[in-house]
C-alpha positions as CSV (number, residue, x, y, z in Angstrom):
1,X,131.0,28.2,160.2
2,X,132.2,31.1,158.0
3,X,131.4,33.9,160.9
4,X,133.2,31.8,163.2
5,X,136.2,31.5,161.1
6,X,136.3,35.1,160.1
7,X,136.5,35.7,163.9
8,X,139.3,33.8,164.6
9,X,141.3,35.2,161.8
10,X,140.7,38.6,163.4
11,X,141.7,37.4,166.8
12,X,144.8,36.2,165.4
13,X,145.5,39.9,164.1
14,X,145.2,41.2,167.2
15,X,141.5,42.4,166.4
16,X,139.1,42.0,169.1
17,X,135.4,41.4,168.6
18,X,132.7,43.9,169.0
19,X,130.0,42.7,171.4
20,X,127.5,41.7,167.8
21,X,130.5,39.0,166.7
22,X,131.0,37.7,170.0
23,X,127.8,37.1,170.5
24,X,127.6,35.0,167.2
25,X,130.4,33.3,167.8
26,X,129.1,31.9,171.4
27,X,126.2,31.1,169.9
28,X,128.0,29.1,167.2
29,X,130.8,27.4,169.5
30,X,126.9,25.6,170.9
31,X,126.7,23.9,167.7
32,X,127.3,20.5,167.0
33,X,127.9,20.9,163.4
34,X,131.0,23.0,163.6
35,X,133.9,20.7,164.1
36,X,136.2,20.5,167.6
37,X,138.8,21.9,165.9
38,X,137.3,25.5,164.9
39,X,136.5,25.4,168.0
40,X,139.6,25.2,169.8
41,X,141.1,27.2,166.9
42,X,138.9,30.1,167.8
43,X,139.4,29.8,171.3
44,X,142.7,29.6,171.7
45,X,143.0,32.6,169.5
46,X,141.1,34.8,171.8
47,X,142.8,33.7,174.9
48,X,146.5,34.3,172.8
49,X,144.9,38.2,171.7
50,X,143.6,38.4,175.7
51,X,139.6,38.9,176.0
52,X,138.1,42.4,176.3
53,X,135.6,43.0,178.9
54,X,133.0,43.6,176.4
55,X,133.5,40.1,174.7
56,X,133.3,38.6,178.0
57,X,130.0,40.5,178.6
58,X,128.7,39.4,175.3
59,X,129.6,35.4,176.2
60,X,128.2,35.6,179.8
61,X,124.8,37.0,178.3
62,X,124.4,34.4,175.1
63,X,125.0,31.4,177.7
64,X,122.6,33.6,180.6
65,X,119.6,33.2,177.7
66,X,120.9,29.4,176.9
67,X,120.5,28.3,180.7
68,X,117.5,26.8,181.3
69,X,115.6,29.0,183.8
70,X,115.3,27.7,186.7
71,X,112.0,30.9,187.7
72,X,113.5,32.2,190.9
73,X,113.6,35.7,190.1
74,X,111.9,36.9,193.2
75,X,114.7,35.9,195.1
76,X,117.3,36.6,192.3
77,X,116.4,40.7,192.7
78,X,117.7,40.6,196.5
79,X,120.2,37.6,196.1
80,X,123.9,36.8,195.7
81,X,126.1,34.0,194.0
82,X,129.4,33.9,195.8
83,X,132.0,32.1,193.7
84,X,135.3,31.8,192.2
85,X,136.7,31.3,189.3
86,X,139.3,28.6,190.4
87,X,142.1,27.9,188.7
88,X,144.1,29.2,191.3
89,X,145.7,26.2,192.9
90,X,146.7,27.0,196.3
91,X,144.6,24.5,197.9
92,X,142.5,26.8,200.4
93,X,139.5,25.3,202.3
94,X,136.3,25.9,200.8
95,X,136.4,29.5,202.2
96,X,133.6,30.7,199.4
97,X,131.1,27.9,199.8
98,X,131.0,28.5,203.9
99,X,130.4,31.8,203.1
100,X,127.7,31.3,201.2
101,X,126.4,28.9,204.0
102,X,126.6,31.7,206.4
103,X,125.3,34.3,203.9
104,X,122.0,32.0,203.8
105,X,121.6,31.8,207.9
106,X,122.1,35.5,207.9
107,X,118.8,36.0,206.1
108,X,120.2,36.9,202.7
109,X,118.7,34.8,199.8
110,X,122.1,32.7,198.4
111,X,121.9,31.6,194.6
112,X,124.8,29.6,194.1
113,X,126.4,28.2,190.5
114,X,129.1,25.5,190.1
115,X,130.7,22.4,189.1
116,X,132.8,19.8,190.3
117,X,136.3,20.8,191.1
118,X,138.9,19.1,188.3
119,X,141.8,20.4,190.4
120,X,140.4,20.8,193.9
121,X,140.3,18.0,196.8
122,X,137.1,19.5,198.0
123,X,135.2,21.5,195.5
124,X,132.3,23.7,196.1
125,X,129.9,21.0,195.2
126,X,131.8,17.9,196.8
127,X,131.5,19.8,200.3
128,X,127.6,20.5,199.2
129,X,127.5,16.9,198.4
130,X,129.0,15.6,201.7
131,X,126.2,17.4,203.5
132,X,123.5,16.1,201.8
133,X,122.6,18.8,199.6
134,X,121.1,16.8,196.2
135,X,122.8,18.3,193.1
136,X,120.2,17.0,190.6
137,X,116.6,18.1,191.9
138,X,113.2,19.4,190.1
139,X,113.3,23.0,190.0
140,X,110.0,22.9,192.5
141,X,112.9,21.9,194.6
142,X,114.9,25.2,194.1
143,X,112.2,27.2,194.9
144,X,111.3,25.2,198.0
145,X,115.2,25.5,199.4
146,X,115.3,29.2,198.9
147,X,111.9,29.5,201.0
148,X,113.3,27.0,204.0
149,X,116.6,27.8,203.6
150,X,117.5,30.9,202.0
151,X,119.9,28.9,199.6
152,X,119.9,26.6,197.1
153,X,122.8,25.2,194.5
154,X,122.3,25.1,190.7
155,X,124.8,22.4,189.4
156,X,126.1,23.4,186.3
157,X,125.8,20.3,184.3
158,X,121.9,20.6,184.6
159,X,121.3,24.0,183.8
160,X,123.8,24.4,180.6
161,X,123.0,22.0,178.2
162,X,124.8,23.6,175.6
163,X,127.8,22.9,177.4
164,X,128.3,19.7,175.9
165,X,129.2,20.4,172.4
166,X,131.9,22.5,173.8
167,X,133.2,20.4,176.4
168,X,135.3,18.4,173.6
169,X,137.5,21.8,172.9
170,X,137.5,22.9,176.3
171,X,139.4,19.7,177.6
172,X,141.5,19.4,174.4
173,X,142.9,23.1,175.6
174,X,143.2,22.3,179.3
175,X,145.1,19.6,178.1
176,X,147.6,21.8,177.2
177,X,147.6,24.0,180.0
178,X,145.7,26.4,178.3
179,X,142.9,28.6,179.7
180,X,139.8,29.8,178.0
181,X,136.7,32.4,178.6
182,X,135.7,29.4,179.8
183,X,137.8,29.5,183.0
184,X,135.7,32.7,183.7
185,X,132.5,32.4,182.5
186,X,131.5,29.8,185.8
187,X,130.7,32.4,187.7
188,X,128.9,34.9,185.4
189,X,126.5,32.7,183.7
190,X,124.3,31.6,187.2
191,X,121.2,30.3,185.9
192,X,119.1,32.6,188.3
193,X,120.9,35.8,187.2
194,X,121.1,37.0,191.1
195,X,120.9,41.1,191.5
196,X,124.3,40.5,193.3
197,X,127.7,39.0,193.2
198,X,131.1,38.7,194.9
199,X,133.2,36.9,192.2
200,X,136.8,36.0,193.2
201,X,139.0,35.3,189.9
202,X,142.4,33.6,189.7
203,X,144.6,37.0,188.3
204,X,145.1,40.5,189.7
205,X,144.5,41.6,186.1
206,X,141.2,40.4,185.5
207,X,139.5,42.7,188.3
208,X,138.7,45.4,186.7
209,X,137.8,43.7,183.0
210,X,135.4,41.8,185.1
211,X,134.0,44.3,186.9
212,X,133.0,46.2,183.7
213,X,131.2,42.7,182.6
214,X,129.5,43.0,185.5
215,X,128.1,46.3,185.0
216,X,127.6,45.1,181.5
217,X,124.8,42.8,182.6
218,X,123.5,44.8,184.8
219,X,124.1,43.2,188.0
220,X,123.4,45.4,191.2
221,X,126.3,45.3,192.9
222,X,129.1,43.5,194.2
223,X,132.7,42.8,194.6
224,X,135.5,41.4,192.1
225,X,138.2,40.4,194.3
226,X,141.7,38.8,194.2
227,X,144.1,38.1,196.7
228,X,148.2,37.0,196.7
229,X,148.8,35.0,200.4
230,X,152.3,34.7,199.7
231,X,154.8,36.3,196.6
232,X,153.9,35.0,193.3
233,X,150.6,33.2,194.5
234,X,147.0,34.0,193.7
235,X,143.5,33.2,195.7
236,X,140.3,33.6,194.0
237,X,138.5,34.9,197.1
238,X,140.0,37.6,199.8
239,X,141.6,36.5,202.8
240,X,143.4,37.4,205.9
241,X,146.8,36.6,204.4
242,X,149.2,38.8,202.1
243,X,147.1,41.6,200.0
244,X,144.1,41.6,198.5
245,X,142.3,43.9,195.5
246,X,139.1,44.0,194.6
247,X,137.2,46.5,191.9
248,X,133.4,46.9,192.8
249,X,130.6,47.4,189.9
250,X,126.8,48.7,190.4
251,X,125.8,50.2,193.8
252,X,129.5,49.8,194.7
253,X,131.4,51.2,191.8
254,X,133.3,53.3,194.5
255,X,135.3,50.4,195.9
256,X,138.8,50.2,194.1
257,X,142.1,49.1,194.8
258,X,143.8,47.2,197.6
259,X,142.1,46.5,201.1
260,X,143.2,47.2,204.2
261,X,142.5,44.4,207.2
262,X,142.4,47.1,209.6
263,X,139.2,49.1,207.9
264,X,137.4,45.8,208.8
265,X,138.6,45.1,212.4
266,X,141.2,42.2,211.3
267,X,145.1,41.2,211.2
268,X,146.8,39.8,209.1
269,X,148.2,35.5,209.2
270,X,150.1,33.2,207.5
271,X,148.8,31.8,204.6
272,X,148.7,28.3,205.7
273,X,146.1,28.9,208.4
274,X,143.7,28.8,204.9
275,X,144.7,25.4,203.7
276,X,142.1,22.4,203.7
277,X,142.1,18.9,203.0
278,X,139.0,16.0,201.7
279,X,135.7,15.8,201.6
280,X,135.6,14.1,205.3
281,X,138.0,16.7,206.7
282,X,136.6,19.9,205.1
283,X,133.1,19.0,206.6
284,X,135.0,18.4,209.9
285,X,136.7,21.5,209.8
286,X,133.1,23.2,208.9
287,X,131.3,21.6,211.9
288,X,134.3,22.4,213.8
289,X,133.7,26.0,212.8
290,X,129.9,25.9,213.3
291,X,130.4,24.6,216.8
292,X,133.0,27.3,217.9
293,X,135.9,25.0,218.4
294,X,138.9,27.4,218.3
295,X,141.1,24.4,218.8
296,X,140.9,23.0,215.4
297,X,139.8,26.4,213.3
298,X,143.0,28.2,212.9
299,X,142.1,32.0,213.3
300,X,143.5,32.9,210.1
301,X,140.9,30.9,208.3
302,X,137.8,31.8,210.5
303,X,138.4,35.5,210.2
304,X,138.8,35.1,206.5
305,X,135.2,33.6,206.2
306,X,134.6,36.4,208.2
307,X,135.8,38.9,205.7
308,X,134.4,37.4,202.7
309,X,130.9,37.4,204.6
310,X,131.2,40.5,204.7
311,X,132.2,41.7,201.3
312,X,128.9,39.3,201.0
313,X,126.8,41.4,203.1
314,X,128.1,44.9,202.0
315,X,127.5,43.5,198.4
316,X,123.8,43.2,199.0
317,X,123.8,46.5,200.6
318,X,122.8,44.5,204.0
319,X,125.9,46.4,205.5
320,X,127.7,50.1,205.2
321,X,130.8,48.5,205.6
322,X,133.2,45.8,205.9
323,X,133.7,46.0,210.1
324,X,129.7,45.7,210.1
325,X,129.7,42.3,208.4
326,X,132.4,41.5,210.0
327,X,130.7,41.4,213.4
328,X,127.3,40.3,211.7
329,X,129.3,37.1,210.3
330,X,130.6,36.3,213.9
331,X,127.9,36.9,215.3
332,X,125.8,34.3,213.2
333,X,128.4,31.6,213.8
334,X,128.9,32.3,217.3
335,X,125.0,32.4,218.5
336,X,124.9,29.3,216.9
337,X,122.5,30.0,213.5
338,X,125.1,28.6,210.8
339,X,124.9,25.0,213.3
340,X,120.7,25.3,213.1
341,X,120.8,26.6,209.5
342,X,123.5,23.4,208.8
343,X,121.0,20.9,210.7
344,X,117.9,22.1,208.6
345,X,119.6,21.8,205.4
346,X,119.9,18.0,206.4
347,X,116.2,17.8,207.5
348,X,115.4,19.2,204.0
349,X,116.9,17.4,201.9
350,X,116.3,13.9,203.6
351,X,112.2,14.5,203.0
352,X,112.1,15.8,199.5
């Protein structure tokens, strides 16, 4: 209780924490004993001072050890979580979730973390959901969907019990329109620990801190991206509309600043060729997609699936570059491999 006081009176001087305190005070925002109040206290001081890369490395490893393991590290060491942070609210089709579904019928082992969406139509696992992927499962089952599938989807909520003596806090402060480490953490604190990771978050000026984190945990390699569609909006993923940055960490340190569409063989469209809808429609559009029907699949959004498979593939070093995946990514769809890999996941999860 004292420690974690102590810390926030530092955070409210402007002080930020070296890794050793913000490890504590993770730790101590776990316990039930300490009162909600501390708790938001403390975290709303560190979101007012602005977190360091170094205390969000020292948060994403306390809650890494916390998660209950779920024992895939074989396939960890060659996989990738693709996710966002959210939080960015413009209402794009599950772009990230597809390409993860695409990743997996490409051959790459896919490890992906999340929660239900709180300001989403569709979230990540409301699409997984609608397809019959089973959100609570034995971890045997885990195991068993990486070796039929090359993917399987730890829900937060069963993997983070700790979670739920901060949950309290953390709705108090969204509340108030207030965002936490919380709002970052989603992505960072997978269960699995996968080797690699291409991480969309919700502001341009979180790229690089994240990035550090990343390198910080020793991750790989992989991709912190961000893109703006339109002035004064924000995607948490890249896409084919307005600009996008991304900072890479690991094998990729090299990759920095904005990209160009035309380094991987794409143009650019308007932003709302990225927009989704429901449940039912967004697994309409995604069969529509699977089956090749231009007619419905605005090109916009398929060659932004497109891109971000390929940041995918280029951040497990399956690819030199981002034209590669590109044409890797269509060619998976097009043959017809994410419609088998779709069908299977049905079959699989109907017998277990």
């Amino acid at each position: 209780m004292e420690s974690l006081l102590e810390s926030t009176e530092k955070l409210k001087k402007g002080l930020s924490l070296p890794r050793k305190d913000a490890e504590e005070a993770a730790q101590i925002l776990g316990y039930d004993s300490i009162s909600d109040e501390e708790k938001i206290n403390f975290l709303k001081a560190l979101a007012v001072k602005g977190e360091t890369a170094e205390e969000v490395s020292a948060f994403a490893s306390v809650f890494r050890k916390l998660a209950i393991n779920p024992e895939v590290s074989d396939f960890a060491e060659k996989g990738i979580d693709v996710c966002g942070t959210g939080g960015d609210g413009f209402g794009t089709f599950n772009i990230s979730t597809t390409v993860g579904f695409i990743l997996a019928a490409a051959g790459v082992p896919v490890l992906k973390h999340g929660n239900r969406s709180i300001t989403s139509k569709c979230g990540s696992a409301d699409l997984m959901e609608a397809l019959g992927i089973q959100l609570m499962v034995d971890l045997s089952v885990h195991r068993r969907a990486l070796e039929c599938l090359n993917f399987t989807f730890f829900f937060a909520p069963a993997f983070h019990p700790v979670f739920k003596a901060i949950m309290p806090a953390r709705k108090a402060l969204a509340a108030e329109g207030q965002k936490t480490i919380f709002n970052l953490l989603g992505p960072m604190i997978n269960p699995a620990q996968p080797k690699h990771q291409l991480m969309g978050v919700y502001s341009r000026s979180w790229i690089k801190p994240i990035a550090e984190a990343m390198d910080a945990l020793e991750l790989k390699g992989g991709l912190i991206v961000h893109g703006v569609p339109v002035t004064n909006s924000a995607l948490d993923e890249l896409s084919c509309a307005g600009g996008n940055y991304l900072q890479g960490f690991g094998a990729l340190s090299d990759y920095s600043g904005e990209l160009d569409l035309a380094d991987a063989g794409l143009a650019e469209c308007d932003a709302e060729e990225l927009k989704g809808g429901s449940v039912d429609e967004n697994v309409a559009m995604l069969f529509d997609f699977a089956n090749n029907n231009g007619a419905t699949i605005k090109r916009g959004l398929s060659d932004s699936i497109y891109l971000n498979v390929a940041a995918g593939l280029l951040s497990v070093g399956k690819v030199d570059n981002l034209r590669e995946g590109v044409y890797i990514a269509k060619e998976t769809v097009e043959e017809g491999h994410l419609l088998n890999w779709l069908n299977q996941v049905k079959a699989f999860y109907s017998d277990i």
